[in-house]
LUMZAMAR-629659 format. One line per field, with one value per residue (C-alpha): residue in one letter; x, y, z. Coordinates in nm, 2 decimals. Layout:
r	[a/...]
east	[X/...]
north	[Y/...]
up	[Z/...]
This chain:
r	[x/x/x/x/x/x/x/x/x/x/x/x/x/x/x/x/x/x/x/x/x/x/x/x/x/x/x/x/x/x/x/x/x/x/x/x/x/x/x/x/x/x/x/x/x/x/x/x/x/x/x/x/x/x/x/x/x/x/x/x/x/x/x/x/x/x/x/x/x/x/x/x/x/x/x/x/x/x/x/x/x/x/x/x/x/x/x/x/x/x/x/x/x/x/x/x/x/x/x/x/x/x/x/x/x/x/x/x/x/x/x/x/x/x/x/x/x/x/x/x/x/x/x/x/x/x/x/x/x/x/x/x/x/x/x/x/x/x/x/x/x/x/x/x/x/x/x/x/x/x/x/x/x/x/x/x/x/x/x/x/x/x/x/x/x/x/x/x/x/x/x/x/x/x/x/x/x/x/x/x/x/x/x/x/x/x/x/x/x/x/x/x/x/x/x/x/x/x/x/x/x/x/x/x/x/x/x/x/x/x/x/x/x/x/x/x/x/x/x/x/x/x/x/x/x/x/x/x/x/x/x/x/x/x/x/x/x/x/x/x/x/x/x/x/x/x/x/x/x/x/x/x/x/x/x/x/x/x/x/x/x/x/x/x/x/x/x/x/x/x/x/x/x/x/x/x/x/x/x/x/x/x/x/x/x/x/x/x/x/x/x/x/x/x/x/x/x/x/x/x/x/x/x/x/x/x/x/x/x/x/x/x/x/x/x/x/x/x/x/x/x/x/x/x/x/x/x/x/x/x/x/x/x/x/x/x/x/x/x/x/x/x/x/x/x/x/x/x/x/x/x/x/x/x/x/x/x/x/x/x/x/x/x/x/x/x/x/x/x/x/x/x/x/x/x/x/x/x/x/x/x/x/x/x/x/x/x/x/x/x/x/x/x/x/x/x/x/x/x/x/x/x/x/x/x/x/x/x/x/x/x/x/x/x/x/x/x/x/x/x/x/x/x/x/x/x/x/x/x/x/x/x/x/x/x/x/x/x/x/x/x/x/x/x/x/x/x/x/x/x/x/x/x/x/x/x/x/x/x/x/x/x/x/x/x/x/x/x/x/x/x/x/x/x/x/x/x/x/x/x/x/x/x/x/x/x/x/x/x/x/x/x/x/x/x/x/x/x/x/x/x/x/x/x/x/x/x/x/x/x/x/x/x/x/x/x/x/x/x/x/x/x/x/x/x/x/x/x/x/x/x/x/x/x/x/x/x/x/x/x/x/x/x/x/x/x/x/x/x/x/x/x/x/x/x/x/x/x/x/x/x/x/x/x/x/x/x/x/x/x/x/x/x/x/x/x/x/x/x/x/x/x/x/x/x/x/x/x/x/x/x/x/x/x/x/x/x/x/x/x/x/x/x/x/x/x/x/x/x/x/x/x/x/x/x/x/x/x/x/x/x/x/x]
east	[0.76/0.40/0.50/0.82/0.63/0.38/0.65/0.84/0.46/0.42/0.78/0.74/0.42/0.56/0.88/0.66/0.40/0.65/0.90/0.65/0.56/0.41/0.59/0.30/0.58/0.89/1.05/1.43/1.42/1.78/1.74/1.47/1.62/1.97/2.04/1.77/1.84/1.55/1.16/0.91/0.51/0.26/-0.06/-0.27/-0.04/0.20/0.54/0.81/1.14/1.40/1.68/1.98/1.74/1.44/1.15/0.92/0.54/0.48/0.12/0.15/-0.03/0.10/0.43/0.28/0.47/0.12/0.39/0.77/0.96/1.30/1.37/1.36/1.68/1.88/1.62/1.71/1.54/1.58/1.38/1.05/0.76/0.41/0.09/-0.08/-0.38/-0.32/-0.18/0.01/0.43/0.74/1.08/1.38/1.64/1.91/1.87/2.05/2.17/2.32/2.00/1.81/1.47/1.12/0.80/0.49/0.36/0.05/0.12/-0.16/-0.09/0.27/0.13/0.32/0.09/0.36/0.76/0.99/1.18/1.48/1.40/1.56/1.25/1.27/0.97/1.00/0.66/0.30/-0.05/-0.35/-0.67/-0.98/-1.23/-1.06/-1.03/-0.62/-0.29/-0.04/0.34/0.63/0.89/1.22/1.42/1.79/1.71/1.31/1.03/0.68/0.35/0.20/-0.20/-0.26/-0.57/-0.76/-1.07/-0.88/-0.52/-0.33/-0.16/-0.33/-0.07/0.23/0.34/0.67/0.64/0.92/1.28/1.42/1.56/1.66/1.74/1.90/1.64/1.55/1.91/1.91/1.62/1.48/1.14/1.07/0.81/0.85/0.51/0.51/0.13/-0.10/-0.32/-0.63/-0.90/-1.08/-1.50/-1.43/-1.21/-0.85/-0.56/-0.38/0.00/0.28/0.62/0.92/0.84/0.60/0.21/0.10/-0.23/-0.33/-0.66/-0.67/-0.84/-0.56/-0.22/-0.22/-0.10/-0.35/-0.10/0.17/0.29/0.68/0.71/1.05/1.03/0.95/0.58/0.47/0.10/-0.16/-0.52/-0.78/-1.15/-1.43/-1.63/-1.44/-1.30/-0.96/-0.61/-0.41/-0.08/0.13/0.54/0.82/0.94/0.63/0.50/0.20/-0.08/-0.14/-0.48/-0.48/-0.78/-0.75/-0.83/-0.54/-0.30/-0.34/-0.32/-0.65/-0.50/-0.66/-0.40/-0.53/-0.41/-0.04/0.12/0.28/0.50/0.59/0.35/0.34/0.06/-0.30/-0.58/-0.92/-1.20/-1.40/-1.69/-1.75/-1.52/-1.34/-0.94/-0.72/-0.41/-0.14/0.18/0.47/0.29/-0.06/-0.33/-0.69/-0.94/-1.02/-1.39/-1.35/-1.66/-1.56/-1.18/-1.13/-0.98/-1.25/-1.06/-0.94/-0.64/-0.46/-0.44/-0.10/0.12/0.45/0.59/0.28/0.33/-0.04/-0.38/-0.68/-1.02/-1.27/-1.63/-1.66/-1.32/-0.98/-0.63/-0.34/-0.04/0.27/0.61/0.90/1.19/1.13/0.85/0.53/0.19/-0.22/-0.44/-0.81/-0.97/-1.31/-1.43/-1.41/-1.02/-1.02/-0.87/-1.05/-0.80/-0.41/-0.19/0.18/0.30/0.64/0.86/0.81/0.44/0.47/0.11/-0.19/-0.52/-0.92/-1.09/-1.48/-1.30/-1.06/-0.77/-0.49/-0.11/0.18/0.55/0.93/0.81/0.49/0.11/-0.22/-0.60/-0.64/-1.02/-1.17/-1.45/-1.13/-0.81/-0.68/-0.56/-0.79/-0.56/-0.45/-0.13/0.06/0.15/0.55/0.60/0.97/0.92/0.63/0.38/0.25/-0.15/-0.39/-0.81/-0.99/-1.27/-1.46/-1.39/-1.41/-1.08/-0.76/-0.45/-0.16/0.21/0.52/0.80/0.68/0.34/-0.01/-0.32/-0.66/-0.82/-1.14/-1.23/-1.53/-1.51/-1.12/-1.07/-0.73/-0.66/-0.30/-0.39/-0.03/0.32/0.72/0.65/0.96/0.96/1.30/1.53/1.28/1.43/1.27/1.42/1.20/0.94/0.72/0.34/0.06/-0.24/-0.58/-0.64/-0.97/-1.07/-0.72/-0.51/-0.28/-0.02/0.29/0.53/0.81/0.95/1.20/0.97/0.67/0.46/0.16/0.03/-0.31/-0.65/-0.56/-0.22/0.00/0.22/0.15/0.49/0.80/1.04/1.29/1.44/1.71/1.77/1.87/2.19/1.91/1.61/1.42/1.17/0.94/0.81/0.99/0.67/0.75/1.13/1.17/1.34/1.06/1.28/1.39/1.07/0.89/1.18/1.34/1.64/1.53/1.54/1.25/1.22/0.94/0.74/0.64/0.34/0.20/0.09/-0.11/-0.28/-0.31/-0.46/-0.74/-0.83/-0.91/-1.14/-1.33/-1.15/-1.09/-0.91/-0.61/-0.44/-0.37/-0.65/-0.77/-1.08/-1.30/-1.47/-1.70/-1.45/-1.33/-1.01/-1.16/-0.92/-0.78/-0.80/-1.06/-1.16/-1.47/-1.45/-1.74/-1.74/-2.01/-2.26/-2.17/-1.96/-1.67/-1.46/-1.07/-0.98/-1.14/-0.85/-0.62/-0.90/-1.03/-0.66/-0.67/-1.00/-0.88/-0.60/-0.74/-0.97/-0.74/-0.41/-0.43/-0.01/0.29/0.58/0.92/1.27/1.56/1.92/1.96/2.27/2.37/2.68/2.67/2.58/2.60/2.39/2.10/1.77/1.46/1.11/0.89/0.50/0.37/0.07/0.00/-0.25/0.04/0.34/0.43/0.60/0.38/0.54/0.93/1.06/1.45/1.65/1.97/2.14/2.33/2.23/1.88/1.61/1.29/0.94/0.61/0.29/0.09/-0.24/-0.20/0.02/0.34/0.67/0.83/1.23/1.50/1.78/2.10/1.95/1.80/1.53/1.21/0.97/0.65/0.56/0.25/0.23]
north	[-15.57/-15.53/-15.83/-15.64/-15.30/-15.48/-15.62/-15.32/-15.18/-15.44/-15.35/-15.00/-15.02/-15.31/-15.11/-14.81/-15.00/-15.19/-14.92/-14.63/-14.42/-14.13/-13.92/-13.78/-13.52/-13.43/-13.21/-13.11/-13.06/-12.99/-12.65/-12.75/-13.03/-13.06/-13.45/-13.69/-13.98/-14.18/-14.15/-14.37/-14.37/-14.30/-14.54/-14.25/-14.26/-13.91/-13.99/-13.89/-13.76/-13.74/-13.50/-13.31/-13.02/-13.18/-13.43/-13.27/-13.53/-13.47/-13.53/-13.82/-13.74/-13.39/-13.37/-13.07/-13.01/-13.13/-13.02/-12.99/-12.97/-12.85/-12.98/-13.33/-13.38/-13.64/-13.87/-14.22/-14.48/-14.79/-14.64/-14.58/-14.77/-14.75/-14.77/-15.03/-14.90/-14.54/-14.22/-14.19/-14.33/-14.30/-14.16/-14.11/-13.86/-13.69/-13.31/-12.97/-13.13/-13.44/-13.65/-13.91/-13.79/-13.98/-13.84/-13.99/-13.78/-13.75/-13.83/-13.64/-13.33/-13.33/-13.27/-13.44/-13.66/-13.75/-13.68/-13.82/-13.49/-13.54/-13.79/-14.09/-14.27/-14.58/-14.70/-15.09/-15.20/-15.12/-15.30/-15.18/-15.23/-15.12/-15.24/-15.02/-14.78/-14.72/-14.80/-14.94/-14.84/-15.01/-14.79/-14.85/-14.60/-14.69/-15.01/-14.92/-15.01/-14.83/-14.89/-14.59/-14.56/-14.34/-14.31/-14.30/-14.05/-13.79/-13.87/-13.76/-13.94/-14.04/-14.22/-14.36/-14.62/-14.84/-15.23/-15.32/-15.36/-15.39/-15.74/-15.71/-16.05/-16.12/-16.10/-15.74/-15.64/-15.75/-15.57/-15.27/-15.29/-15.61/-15.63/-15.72/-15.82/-16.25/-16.25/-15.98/-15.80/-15.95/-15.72/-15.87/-15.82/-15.48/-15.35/-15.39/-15.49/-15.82/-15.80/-16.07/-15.95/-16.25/-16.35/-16.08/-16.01/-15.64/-15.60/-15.19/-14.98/-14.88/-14.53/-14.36/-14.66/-14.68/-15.03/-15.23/-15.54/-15.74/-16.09/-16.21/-16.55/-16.76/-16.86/-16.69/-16.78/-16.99/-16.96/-16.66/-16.67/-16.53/-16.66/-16.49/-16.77/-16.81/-16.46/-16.63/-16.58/-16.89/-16.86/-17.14/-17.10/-17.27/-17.59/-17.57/-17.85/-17.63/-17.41/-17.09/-16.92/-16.55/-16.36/-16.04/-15.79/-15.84/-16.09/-16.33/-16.69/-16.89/-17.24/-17.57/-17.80/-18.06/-17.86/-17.96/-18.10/-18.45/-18.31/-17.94/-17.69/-17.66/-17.46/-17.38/-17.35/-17.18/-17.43/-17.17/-17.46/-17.52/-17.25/-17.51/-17.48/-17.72/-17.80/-17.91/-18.07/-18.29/-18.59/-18.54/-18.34/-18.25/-18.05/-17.75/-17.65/-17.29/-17.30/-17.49/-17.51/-17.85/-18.14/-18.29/-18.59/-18.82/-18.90/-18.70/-18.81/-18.95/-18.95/-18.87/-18.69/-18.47/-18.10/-17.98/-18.08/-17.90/-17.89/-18.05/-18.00/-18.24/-18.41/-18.31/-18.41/-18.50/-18.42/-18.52/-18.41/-18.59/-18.48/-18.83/-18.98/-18.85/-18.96/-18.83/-18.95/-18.87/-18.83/-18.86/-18.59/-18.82/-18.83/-19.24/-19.28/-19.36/-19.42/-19.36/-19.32/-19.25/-19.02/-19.00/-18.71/-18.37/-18.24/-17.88/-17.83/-17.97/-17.84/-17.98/-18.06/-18.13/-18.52/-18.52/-18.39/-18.29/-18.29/-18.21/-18.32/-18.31/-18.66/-18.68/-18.57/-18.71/-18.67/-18.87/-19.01/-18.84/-19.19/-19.43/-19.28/-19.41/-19.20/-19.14/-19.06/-19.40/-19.24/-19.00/-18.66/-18.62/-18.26/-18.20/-17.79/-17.59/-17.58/-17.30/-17.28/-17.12/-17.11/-17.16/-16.99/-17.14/-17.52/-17.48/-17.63/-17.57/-17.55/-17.70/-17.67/-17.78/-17.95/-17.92/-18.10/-17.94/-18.10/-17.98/-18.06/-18.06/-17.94/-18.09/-18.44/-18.48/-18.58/-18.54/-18.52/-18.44/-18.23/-18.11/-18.32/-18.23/-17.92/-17.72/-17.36/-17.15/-17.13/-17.27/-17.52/-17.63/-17.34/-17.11/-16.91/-17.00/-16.82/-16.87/-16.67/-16.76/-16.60/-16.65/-16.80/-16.81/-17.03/-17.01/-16.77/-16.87/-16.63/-16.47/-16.08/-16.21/-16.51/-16.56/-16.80/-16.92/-17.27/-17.34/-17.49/-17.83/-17.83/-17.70/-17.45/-17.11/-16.95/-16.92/-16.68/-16.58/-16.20/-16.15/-15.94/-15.58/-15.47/-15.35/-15.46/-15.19/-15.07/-15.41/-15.55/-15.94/-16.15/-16.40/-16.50/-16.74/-17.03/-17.25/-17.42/-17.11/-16.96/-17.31/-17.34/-17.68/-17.73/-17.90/-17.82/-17.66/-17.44/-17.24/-16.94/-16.93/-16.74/-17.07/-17.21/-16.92/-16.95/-17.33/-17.30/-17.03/-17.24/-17.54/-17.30/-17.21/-16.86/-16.84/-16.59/-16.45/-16.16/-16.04/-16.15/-15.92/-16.00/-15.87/-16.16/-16.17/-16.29/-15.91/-15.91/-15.69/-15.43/-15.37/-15.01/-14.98/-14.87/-14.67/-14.55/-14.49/-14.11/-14.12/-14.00/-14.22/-14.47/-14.24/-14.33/-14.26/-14.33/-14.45/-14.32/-14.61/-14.85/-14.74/-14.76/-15.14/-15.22/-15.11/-15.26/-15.54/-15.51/-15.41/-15.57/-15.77/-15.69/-15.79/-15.52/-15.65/-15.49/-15.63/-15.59/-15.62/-15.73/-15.63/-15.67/-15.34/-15.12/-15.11/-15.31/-15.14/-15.17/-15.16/-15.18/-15.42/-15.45/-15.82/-15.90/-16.20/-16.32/-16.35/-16.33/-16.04/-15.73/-15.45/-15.19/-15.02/-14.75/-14.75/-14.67/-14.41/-14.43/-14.73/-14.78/-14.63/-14.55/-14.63/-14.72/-14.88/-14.81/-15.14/-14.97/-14.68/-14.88/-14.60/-14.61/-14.31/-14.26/-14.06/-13.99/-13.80/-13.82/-13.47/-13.56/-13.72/-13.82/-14.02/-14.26/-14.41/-14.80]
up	[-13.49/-13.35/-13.09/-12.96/-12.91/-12.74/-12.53/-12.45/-12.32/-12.10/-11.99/-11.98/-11.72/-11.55/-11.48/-11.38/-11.19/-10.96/-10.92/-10.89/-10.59/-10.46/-10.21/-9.97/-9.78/-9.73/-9.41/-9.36/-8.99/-8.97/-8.84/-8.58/-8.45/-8.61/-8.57/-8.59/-8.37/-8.48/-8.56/-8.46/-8.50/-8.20/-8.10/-8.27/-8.58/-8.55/-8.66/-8.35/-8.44/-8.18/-8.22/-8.05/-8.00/-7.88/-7.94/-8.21/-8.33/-8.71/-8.83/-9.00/-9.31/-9.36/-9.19/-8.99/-8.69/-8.41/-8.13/-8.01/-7.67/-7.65/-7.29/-7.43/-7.61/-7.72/-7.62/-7.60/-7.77/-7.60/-7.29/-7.54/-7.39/-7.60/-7.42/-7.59/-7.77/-7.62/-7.73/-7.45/-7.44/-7.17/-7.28/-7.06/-7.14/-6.95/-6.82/-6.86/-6.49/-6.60/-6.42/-6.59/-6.59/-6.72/-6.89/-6.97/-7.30/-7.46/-7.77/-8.01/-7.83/-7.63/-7.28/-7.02/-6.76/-6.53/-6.46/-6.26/-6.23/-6.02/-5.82/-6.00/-6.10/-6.36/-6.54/-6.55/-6.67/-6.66/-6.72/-6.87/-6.61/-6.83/-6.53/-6.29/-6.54/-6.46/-6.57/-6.30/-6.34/-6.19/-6.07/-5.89/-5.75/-5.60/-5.44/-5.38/-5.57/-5.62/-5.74/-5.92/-6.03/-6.34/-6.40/-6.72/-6.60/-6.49/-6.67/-6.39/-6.12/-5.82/-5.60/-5.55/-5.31/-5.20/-5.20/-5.11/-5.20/-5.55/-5.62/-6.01/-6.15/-6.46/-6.72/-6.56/-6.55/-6.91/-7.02/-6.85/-6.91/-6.74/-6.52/-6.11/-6.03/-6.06/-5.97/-6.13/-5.92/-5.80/-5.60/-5.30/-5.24/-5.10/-5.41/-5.25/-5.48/-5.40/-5.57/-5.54/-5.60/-5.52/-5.13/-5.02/-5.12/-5.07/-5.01/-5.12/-5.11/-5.46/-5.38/-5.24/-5.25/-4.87/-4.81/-4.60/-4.45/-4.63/-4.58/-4.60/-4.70/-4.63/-4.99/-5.37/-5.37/-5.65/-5.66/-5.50/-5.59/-5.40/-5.40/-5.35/-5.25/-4.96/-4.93/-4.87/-5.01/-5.09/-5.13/-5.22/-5.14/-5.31/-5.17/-4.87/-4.81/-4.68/-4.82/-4.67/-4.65/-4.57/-4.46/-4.69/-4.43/-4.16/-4.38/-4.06/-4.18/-4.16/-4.26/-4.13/-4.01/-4.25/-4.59/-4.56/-4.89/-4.95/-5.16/-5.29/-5.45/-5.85/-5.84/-5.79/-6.04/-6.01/-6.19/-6.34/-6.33/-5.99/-5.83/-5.66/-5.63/-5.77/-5.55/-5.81/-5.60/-5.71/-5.54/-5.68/-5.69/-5.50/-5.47/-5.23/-5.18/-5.10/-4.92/-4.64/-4.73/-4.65/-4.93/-5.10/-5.12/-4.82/-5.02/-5.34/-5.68/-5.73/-6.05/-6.11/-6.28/-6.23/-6.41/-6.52/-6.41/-6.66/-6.52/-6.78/-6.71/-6.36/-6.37/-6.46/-6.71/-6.54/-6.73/-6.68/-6.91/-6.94/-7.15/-7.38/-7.21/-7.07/-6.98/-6.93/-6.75/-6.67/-6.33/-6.20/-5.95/-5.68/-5.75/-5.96/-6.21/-6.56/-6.77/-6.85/-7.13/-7.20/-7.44/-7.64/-7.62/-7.44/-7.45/-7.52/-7.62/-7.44/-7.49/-7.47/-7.79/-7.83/-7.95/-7.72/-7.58/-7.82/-7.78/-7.93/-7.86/-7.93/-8.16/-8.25/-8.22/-8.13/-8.00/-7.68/-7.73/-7.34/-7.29/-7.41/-7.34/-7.72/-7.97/-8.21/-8.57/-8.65/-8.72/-8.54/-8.64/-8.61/-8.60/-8.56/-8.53/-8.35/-8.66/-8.88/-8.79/-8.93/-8.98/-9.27/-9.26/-9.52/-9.41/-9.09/-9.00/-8.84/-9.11/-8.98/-9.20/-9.07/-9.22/-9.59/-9.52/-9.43/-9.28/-9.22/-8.85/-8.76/-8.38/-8.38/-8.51/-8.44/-8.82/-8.96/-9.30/-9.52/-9.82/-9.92/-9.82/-9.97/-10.00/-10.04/-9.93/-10.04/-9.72/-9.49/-9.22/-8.85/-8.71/-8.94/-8.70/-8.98/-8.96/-9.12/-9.24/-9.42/-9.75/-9.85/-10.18/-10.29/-10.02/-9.66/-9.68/-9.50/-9.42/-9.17/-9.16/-9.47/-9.59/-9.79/-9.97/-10.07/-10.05/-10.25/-10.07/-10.26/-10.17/-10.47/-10.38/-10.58/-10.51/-10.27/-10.20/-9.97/-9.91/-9.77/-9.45/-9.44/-9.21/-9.05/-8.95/-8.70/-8.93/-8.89/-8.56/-8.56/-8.56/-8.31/-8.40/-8.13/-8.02/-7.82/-7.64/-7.45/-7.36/-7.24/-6.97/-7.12/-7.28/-7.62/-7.99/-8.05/-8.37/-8.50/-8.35/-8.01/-8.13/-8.31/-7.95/-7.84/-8.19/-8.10/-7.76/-7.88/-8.20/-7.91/-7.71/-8.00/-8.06/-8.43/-8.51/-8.80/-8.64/-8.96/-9.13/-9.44/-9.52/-9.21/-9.12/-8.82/-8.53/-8.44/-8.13/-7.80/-7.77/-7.44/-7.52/-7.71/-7.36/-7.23/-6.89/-6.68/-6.56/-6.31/-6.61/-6.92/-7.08/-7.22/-7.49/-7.37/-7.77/-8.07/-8.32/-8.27/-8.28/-8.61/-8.74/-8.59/-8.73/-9.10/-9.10/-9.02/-9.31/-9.59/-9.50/-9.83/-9.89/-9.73/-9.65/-9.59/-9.59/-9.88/-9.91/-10.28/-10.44/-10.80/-11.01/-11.16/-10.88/-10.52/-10.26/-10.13/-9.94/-10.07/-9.92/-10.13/-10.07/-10.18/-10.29/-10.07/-10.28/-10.64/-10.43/-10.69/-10.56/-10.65/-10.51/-10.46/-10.24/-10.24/-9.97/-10.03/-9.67/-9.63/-9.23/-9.28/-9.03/-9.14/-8.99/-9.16/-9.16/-9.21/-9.16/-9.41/-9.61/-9.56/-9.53/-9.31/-9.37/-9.23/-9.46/-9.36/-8.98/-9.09/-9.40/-9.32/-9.59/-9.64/-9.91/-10.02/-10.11]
């Protein structure tokens, strides 16, 4: 008897620890806004609620009304663009007029810093330029497209300029917020802004957006670098078998005779180490000293296929990719060859290790030794998805899962070693965008937005289990559900997340990192916005409230929140949010979902969950 009370205890707070929790606010804002479209959360944390009688920012820890405009109606979602790291977002929505008009808000107090008013403007992208202490917006109207400087001292627009016409291709037909710059802005010794867009280069005085020259090239150019050792603008075009050098005061082109191609340009890389320029073509490759401008070799490199020479110290990797065969060679700086090497299957990853230089194909993976030019494991890695990588922290090496095994790397001395093989994850395949996270002391936490376990340090695996979707999905941010095939421009089967190489390539320059690492360990991510601007007097801080929400969630995100359809034979299907405990896999806590097609957002910092219910109720709940 004693043994089945204490059972039904343990029950009891079971039942009431896992189901359990507390409602922070509740707000029926039926009358103020009568149908809510949708609600999403600002940079700074306020919650947004669109609705048929205007856009309305609820603080997010209250449900205080911060501030409401009725001109914005019916706002539509799709056209939402977030600032990165700054209270500051772009809506569209239609007027009293029947025009499409834009606004760029402030989002912690509802002023607006820009409008399109009537005029027809479309925002298609934007980017972030802490150094110049500004924000530059694309914008097309009709067939036109413009250049607009916001800046970040004054938060107020500053100019606006043409470049050029509007030639929308697919992908920005598709989606509307795709960027038409190809080649980022670069800024000459005297300040001005050098921008490719397609077949023309705009060159722009940044003070007021009067355009300075621009240069039309037959072709969509491939390459545009500007040195300022030489002070010169190279531009390389598509299928030109010639190199253009620009002087970036009139445009005019400077080009020895001697700087035509054997073959066609693939593009041109600076060599941060001796600020020479390396002239990629489909014949070969060489060098230009920017300093004279001249080939430093008498004749260029040549391998074929050639795709992607990387600078290493005072010579250089040739890579070259093949669909089932490719090779790598190395390169002296007098342009001789050392050594050579084939490799099997389609290279997607090459990067420089203190060993050697590692790669990963379509069939298998190796270190190629840099004094030999052999591989160094004695048995290849056969990766048959892009793997799950992490960093362990207290090892010092880089966690590697894919395909139910897991090996530990070291950077430094190359060493490869399996600690975990047959592993066998619930509904995991190769096309799994598999991630992986360090958890310290307890193991690497593998996971997708509907997927998580845990594998131990020794290999065992602790748990597994697999969730299944929601009907919908638009309350978590899809952490890199990708097909790498599609993204790396070649038609092979590639599974796994995209994301994976990124964390590949900065683990091989000595950039260990765990995006959504919990435990605050010393290796802290520069925020882009974490931005101080200089105001002729001081540094000034343009925001520090978003960066402190980063920085804690980066040092409490011990939990995992995911979104569930749950099935029951004795009542209806619905959706729950769950929040894991990465550490026991166990679901800690419950909030239920009534609607059947809910709208929903998370707050992974705060560990919140904000719903609309009826399109008319908005609550807040505490994990």
């Amino acid at each position: 008897m004693l043994r089945n009370k204490h059972l039904m205890l343990l029950l009891a707070l079971w039942i009431t620890t896992t189901q359990a929790q507390e409602k922070l606010w509740e707000i029926n804002l039926n009358e103020k806004l009568y149908k809510v479209g949708w609600i999403e959360q600002t940079n700074d944390g306020l919650i947004l609620a669109a609705g048929d009688k205007g856009l309305m920012a609820l603080d997010n820890n209250t449900g205080a009304e911060v501030w409401f405009n009725e001109t914005l109606k019916a706002v539509d979602k799709n056209t939402l663009l977030h600032i990165p790291e700054l209270p500051m977002f772009y809506v569209e929505y239609t007027s009293i007029l029947g025009k499409q008009r834009g606004v760029l808000m402030n989002s912690s107090n509802g002023d607006i810093l820009f409008d399109t008013k009537e005029n027809d403007y479309k925002v298609k992208g934007f980017t972030v330029y802490p150094e110049q202490a500004m924000i530059l917006f694309e914008l097309v109207q009709d067939k036109m497209r413009y250049l607009m400087k916001f800046s970040l001292r004054t938060w107020t627009e500053e100019w606006m300029t043409p470049v050029g016409k509007n030639k929308e291709n697919l992908l920005q037909r598709a989606f509307g917020g795709v960027s038409f710059i190809d080649h980022e802005p670069q800024f000459d010794q005297d300040g001005n802004m050098i921008i490719g867009i397609d077949d023309e280069i705009y060159v722009i005085d940044p003070k007021d957006g009067s355009p300075l020259w621009n240069y039309g090239a037959e072709k969509k150019i491939k390459a545009l670098v500007y040195s300022p050792v030489s002070n010169s603008i190279y531009v390389g075009i598509k299928k030109s078998k010639r190199l253009t050098i620009l002087d970036p005061k009139t445009g005019n082109d400077i080009t020895p005779g001697k700087l035509k191609l054997r073959g066609y340009m693939i593009d041109l890389v600076k060599d941060d180490d001796t600020d020479n320029l390396i002239l990629v073509e489909t014949e070969g490759f060489n060098i230009i000293d920017p300093k004279t401008n001249d080939l430093l070799w008498k004749k260029s490199y040549k391998m074929d296929p050639l795709t992607e020479v990387i600078p290493n110290g005072t010579d250089f990797i040739a890579i070259g990719k093949g669909e089932k065969l490719g090779q790598m060679e190395r390169v002296d700086a007098d342009g001789k060859k050392v050594w050579g090497t084939k490799t099997v299957g389609y290279a997607y990853y090459n990067s420089l290790t203190d060993k050697g230089v590692i790669y990963i194909s379509t069939e298998r993976s190796n270190i190629i030794d840099y004094e030999t030019g052999k591989e160094v494991w004695k048995k290849d890695l056969k990766f048959r998805a892009i793997p799950a990588v992490t960093f362990d922290e207290d090892e010092n090496k880089v966690v590697i899962f894919e395909n139910g095994n897991a090996y530990k790397f070291d950077l430094t001395t190359g060493d490869m070693d399996q600690f975990a093989q047959n592993i066998d994850l619930e509904k995991v395949t190769k096309k799994t965008p598999l991630q992986a996270e360090y958890i310290r002391s307890k193991g690497y936490f593998l996971f997708t937005d509907q997927h998580v376990s845990l594998l131990s340090t020794e290999g065992s695996l602790i748990y597994s289990n697999h969730y299944d979707p929601p009907s919908s999905t638009n309350a978590l941010i899809a952490l890199g559900d990708f097909a790498g095939s599609a993204l790396l421009g070649v038609d092979l089967d590639i599974g796994g997340s995209i994301q994976n190489i990124a964390m590949l390539t900065d683990l091989s320059n000595g950039v260990y990192r765990n995006t959504l690492d919990q435990n605050g360990a010393g290796q802290q991510t520069s925020l882009v916005a974490g931005l101080y601007v200089d105001n002729g007097a001081s540094m000034q801080p343009i925001l520090e409230v978003t960066s402190t929400r980063y920085f804690n969630s980066k040092q409490t995100r011990d939990h995992h929140i995911l979104v569930t359809k749950v099935k029951s034979e004795t009542s209806p299907t619905k959706h729950s949010i769950y929040m894991l405990n990465k550490a026991t896999g166990e679901v800690e806590k419950t909030i239920d979902l009534l609607d059947k097609t809910p709208n929903y957002l998370v707050d992974v910092v705060d560990n919140r969950v904000f719903i609309n219910e009826n399109n008319q109720l908005i609550s807040s709940h505490q994990f």
